[in-house]
C-alpha positions in Angstrom: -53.7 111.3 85.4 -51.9 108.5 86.4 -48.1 108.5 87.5 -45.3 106.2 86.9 -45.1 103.7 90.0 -41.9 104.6 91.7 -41.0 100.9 90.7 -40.4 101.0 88.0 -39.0 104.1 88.0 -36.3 102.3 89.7 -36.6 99.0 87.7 -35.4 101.0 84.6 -32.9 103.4 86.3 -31.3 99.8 87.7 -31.7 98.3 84.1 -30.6 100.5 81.4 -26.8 101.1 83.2 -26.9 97.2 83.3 -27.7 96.8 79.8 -25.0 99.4 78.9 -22.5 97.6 80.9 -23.5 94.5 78.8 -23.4 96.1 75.6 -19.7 97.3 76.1 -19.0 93.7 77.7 -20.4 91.7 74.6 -18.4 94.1 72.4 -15.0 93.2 74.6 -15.6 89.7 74.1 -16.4 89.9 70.7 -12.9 91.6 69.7 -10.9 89.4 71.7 -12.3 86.6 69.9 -11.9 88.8 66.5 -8.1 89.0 68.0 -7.5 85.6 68.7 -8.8 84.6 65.6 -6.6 87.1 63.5 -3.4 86.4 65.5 -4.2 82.7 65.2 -4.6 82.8 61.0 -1.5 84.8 61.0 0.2 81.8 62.9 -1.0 79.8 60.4 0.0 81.6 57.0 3.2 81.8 58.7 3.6 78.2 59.2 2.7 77.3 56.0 5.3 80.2 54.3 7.9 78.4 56.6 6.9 75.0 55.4 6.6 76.0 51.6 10.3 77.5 51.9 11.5 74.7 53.7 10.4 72.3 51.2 11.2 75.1 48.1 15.0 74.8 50.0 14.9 71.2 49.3 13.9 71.0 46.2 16.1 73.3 44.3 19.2 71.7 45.0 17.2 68.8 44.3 16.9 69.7 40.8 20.1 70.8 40.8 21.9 67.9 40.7 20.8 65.8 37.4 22.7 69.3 35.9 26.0 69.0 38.1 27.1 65.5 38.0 30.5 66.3 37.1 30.6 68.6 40.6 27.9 67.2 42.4 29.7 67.6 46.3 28.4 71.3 47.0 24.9 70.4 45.5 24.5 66.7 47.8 25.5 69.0 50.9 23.0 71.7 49.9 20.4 68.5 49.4 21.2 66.8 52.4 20.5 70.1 54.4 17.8 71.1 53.0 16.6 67.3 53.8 17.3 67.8 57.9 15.2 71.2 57.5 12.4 69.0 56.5 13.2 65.8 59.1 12.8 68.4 61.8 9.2 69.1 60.7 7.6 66.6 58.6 9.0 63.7 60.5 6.5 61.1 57.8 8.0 63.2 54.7 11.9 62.8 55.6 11.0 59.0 56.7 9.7 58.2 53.0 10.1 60.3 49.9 13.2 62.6 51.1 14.8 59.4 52.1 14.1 58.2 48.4 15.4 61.1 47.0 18.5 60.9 48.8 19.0 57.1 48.6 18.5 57.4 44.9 20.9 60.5 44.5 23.7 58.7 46.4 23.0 55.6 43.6 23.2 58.3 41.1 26.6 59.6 41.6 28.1 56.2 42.7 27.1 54.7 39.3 28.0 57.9 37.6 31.9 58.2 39.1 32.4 54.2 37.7 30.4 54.6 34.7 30.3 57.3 31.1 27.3 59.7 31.4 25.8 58.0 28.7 25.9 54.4 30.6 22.3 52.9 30.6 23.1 52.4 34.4 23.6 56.3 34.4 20.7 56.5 32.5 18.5 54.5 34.7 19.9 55.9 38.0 18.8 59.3 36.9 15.2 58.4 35.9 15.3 56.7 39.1 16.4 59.5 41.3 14.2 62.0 38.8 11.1 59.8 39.9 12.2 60.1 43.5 12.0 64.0 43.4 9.2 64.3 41.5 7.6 61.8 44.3 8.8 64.1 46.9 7.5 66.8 44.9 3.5 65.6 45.1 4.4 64.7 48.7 4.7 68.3 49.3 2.2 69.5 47.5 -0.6 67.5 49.3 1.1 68.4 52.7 0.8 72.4 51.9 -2.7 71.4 50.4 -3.9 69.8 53.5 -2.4 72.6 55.4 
């Protein structure tokens, strides 16, 4: 009968210790990456839950106002707050549509102080600034969509 050369006797004792070391390295690496990943997506859905309340801040004062044009100071502070929440963040959103929005809201309650609520420049100013929001409005949505 033939024996096992001492060899590779030694070939597998030096072997299957490396392959076990290996084995529990590959698994280390593996959950690290699983934990980077994890911590990363929760980074993520965070940022997005921060942007979609940002932009929810904005636009319920937003929507507020059309209603409280006989009041409308607490309401434009609210607006214009919620608007410097967004600047600070979407830097291309505040430069166009939330500067829209504001613009046309300041028109609004300018030509509603000189004028009756049912003045067609009243009436105009409102579809105007109602068109802005709802512009700001699709802005948002594609933002959170691209997101």
């Amino acid at each position: 009968m033939g024996s096992t050369p001492a060899y590779i006797t030694a070939l597998v004792a030096f072997l299957g210790p490396l392959g076990a070391l290996a084995g529990v390295w590959l698994t280390a690496a593996r959950t690290d990456r699983r934990f980077v990943q994890e911590r990363d997506d929760r980074r993520f859905e965070k940022a997005k839950e921060l942007q979609q309340e940002r932009f929810a801040k904005f636009l319920v004062p937003a929507r507020q106002l059309t209603s409280s044009l006989d009041s409308p100071d607490s309401v434009l502070e609210s607006l214009r707050e919620a608007a410097a929440h967004v600047e600070l963040h979407e830097q291309d959103l505040a430069d166009g549509p939330l500067q829209e929005v504001l613009t046309a809201a300041d028109r609004l309650l300018l030509v509603r102080q000189r004028n009756g609520a049912a003045s067609q420049v009243v009436v105009e100013a409102g579809l105007e600034y109602r068109n802005a929001v709802e512009a700001a409005r699709s802005s948002m949505k594609e933002l959170l969509r691209a997101a």
